[in-house]
C-alpha positions in Angstrom: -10.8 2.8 -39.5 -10.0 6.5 -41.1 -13.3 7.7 -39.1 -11.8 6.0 -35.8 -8.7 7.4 -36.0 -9.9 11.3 -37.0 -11.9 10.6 -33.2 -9.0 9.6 -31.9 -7.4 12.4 -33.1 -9.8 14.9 -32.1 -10.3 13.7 -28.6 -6.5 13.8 -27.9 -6.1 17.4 -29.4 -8.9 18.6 -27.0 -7.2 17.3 -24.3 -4.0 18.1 -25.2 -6.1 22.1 -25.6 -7.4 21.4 -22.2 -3.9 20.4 -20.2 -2.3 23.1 -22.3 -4.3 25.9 -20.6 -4.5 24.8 -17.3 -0.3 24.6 -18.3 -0.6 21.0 -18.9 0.8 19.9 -15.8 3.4 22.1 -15.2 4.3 25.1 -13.1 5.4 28.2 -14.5 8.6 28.1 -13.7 11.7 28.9 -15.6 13.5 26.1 -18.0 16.4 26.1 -15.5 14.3 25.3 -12.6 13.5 21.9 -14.3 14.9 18.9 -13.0 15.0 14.8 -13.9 14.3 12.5 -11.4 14.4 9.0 -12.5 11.9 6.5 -11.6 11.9 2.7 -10.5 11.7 1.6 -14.0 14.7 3.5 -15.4 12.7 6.6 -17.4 13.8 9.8 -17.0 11.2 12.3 -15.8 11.2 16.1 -16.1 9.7 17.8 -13.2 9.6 21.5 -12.5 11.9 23.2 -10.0 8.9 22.4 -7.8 6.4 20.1 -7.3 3.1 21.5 -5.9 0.6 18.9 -6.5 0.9 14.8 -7.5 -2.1 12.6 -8.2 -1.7 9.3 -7.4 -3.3 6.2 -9.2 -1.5 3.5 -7.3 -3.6 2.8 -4.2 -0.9 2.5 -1.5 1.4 5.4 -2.8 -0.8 7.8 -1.4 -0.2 6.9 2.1 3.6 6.9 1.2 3.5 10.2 -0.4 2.2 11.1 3.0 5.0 9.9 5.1 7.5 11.2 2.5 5.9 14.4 2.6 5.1 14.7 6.3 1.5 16.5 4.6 -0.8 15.9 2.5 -1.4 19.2 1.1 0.3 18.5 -2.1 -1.8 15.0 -2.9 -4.5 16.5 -5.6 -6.2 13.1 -6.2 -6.1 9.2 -5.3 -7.6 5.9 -6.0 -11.1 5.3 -4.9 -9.9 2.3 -2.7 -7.0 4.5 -1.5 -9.9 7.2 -0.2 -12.0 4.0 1.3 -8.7 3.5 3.4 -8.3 6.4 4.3 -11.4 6.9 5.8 -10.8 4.0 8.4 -7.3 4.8 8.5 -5.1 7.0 11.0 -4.2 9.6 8.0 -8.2 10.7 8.1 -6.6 12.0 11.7 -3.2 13.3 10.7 -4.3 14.7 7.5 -7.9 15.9 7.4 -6.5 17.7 3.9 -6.7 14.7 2.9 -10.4 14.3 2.3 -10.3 17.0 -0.2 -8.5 14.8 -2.5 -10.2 13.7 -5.7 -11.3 10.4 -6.7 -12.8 11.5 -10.5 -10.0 11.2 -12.7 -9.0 7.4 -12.2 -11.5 4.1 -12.3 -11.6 2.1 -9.8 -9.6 -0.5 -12.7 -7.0 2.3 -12.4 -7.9 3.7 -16.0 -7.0 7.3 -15.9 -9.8 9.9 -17.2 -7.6 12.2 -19.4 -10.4 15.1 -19.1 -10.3 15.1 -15.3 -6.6 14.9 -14.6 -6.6 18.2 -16.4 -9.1 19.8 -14.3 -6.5 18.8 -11.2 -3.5 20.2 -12.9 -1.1 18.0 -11.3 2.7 19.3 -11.4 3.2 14.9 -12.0 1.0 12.0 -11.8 2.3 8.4 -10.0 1.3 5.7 -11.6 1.5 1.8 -11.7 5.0 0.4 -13.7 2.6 -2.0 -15.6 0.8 0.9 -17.2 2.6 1.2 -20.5 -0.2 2.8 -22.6 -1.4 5.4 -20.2 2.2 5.9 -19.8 2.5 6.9 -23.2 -0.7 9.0 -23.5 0.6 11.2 -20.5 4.0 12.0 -21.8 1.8 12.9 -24.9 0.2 15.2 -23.1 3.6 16.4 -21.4 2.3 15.5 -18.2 5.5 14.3 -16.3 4.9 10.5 -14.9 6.9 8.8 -12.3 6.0 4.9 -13.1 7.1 3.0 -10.1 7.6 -1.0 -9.4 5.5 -2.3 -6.4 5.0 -6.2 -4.7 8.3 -6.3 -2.3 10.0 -4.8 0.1 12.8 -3.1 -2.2 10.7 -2.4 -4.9 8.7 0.0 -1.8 12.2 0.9 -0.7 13.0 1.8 -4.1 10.1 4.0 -4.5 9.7 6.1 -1.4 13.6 6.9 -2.4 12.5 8.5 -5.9 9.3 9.9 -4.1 11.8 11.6 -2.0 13.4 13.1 -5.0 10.2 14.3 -6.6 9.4 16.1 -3.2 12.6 17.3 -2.1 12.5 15.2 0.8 15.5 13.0 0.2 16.5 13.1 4.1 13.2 12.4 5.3 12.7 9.2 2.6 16.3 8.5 3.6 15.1 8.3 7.2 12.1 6.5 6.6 14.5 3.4 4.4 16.6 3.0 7.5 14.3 3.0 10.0 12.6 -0.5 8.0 16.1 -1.4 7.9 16.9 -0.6 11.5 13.3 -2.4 12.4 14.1 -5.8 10.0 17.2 -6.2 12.3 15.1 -6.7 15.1 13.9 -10.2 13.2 18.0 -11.5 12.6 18.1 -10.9 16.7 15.7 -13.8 17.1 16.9 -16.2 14.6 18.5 -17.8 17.7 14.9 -18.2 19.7 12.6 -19.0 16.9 15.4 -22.0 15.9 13.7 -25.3 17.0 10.4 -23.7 17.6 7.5 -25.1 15.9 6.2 -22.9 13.2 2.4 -22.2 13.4 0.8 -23.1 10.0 -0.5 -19.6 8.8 -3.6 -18.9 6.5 -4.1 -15.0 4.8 -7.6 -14.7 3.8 -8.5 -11.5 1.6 -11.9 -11.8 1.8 -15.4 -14.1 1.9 -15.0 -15.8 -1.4 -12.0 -17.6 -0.3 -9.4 -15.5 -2.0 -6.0 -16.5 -0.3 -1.9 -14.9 -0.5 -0.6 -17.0 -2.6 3.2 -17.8 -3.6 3.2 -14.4 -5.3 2.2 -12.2 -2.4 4.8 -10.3 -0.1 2.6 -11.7 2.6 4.8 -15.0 2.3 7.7 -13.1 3.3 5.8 -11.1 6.2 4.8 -14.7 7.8 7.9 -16.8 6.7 10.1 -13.8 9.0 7.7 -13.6 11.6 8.7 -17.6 12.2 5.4 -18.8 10.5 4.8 -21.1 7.3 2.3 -19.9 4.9 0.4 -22.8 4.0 -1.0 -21.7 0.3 2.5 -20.8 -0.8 2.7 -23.2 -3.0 -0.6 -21.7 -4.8 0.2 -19.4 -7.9 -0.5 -16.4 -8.3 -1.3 -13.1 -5.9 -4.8 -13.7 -4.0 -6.0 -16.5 -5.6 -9.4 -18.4 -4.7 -9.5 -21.6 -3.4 -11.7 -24.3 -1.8 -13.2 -24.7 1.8 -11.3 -28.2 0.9 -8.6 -27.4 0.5 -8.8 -24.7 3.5 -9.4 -27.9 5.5 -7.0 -30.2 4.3 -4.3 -27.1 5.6 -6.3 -27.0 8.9 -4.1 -23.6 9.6 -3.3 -22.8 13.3 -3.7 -18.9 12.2 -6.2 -17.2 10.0 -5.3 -13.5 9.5 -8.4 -11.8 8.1 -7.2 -8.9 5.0 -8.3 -5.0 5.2 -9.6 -5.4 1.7 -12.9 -6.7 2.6 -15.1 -6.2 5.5 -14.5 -9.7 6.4 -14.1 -10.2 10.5 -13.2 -12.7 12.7 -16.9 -13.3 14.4 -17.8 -14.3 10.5 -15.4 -17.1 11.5 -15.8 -18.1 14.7 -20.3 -17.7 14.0 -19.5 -19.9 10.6 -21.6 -16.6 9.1 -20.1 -17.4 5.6 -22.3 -19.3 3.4 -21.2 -22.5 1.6 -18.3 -22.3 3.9 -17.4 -24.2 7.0 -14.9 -22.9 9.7 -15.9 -24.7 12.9 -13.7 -27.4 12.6 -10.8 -25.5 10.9 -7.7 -25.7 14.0 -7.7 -21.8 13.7 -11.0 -21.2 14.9 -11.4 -23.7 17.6 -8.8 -22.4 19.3 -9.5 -18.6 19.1 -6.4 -17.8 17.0 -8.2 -16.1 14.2 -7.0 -12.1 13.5 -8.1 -9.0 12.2 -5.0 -7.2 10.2 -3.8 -3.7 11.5 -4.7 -0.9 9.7 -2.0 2.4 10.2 -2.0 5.0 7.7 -2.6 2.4 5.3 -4.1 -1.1 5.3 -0.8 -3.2 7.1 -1.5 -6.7 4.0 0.4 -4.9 1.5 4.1 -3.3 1.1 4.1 0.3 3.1 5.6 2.0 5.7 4.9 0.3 8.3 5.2 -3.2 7.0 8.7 -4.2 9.4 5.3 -3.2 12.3 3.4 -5.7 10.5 5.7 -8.7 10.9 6.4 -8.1 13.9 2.3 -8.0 15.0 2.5 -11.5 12.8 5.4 -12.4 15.0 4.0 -11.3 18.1 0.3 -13.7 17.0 2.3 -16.5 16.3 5.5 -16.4 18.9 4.0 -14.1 22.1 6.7 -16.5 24.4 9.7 -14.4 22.3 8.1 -11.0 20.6 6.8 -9.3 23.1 3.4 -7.3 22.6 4.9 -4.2 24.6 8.1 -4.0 22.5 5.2 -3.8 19.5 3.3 -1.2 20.8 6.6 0.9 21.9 8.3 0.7 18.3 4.4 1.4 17.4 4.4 4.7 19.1 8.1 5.6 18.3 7.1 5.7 15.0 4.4 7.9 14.6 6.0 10.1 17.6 9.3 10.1 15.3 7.9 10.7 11.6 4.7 12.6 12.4 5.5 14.3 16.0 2.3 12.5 17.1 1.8 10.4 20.4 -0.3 7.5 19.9 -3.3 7.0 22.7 -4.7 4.2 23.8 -7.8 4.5 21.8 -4.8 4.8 18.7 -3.3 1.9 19.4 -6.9 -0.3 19.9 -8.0 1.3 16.0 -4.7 0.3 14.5 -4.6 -3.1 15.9 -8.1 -4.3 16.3 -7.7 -4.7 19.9 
């Protein structure tokens, strides 16, 4: 135990040795320069006057450091999975800096390698709320943290706000907060029209081996606005596997295919999956099954453009009162307002799968 310990020991001061000459995550700036920003779990974080660089260990933060930031020139490393999205994504376009981020100093479980976060020298490091232990190690290692909540839509709200902070961009996440709330609005407008209307039976598959948003997915929410019912809601958990049974017994009039797997809608409608049978599921006959959008980041989890995403839900499930044009105008708006860039055609058929 003694023996164990001493390693422990040894290791940490080495790192602590390594962060403290690269200046252990911190610029050299003057003690006044330092400010606190606090984060969406209540810490306190000391940052320097200025942050030049962040790594980012939870995988969709990195596209919302991006819209925050209007850049990516200050994003040092990312998740794996955050790179693999990025490479089908419209950032790999608005941000070729992008693809110089690293990928080394965090697993693909999210366990961060101490030895190669100090080769990046990050000015702060963003990690996942949950992460208590490597929370502790960095602060150890006087790297500052910002821990931030993640799963709805004001936790995501919550966070782009202190991401704002840390970047200096306050008006710019400001903007980007009311602009969701400005697009959510757009839903309370067609209360009114969707009252009475029959709500199509909605199933979100993640991936082949029948992994479905369950009750504790945001993707509930997404479908339940967009005047659909999500018929494993009532299933715990996040993306929880289920039977082809079961599947059946919901007979779903939508299937919405996940970004997280390569999963597509011809593995559906071909019945390509083994073990599985889709022929018979409502969904398929009738041609209603979807491929998710993919934006600057993969559209099935909380981001920036998630309001765009229930509204492409609401526009699958309703086209009689959300009109595809009014999608693909608030679409353009958006990219033309946040990232002076003017969607093509070719744009909009990437983003949507069309």
């Amino acid at each position: 135990m003694i023996q164990t310990a001493l390693r422990y020991l040894t290791r940490l001061t080495i790192i602590c040795t390594m962060f403290a000459l690269v200046g252990c995550g911190q610029q050299t700036a003057a003690p006044t320069q330092e400010r606190v920003v606090t984060d969406t779990t209540g810490r306190e974080v000391r940052l320097p006057g200025e942050v030049r660089s962040l790594s980012i260990v939870p995988i969709p933060w990195a596209s919302v450091v991006y819209a925050v930031d209007g850049s990516a020139e200050r994003i040092s490393g990312i998740h794996p999975s955050a790179k693999a999205s990025y490479e089908t994504s419209m950032l790999k376009k608005l941000a070729p800096e992008m693809a110089n981020a690293s990928t080394d100093f965090v697993g693909q479980d999210f366990a961060i390698h101490m030895e190669e976060l100090g080769k990046l020298n990050p000015s702060a490091i963003i990690v996942w709320n949950y992460q208590e232990d490597e929370i502790a190690q960095l602060e150890k290692l006087k790297v500052p943290t910002i821990a931030l909540k993640y799963g709805t839509m004001e936790d995501l709200q919550n966070g782009i706000r202190v991401i704002g902070q840390v970047l200096g961009k306050e008006d710019r996440a400001a903007s980007l907060i009311q602009s969701q709330q400005d697009m959510m609005a757009y839903f309370d407008g067609k209360k009114e029209a969707l009252a009475g209307q029959p709500r199509p039976k909605v199933l979100y598959l993640r991936d082949g081996d029948l992994k479905v948003a369950a009750d504790g997915t945001v993707n509930t929410m997404m479908i339940e606005t967009a005047g659909g019912v999500n018929v494993a809601k009532a299933v715990q958990g996040q993306w929880t596997p289920v039977t082809m049974e079961q599947v059946a017994a919901w007979d779903p009039d939508v299937v919405i295919l996940s970004n997280f797997a390569q999963i597509q809608p011809a593995d559906l409608y071909e019945d390509r999956l083994a073990g599985q049978n889709w022929r018979n599921i409502k969904a398929v006959r009738e041609g209603r099954v979807y491929k998710a959008p993919n934006g600057l980041y993969r559209w099935d989890a909380p981001c920036v453009e998630t309001p765009l995403m229930i509204e492409w839900i609401a526009q699958k499930l309703h086209p009689e009162i959300f009109d595809h044009a009014h999608l693909v105008g608030d679409l353009r708006e958006f990219y033309q307002k946040f990232f002076s860039y003017q969607l093509t055609d070719d744009d909009l058929r990437s983003i949507l799968h069309e």
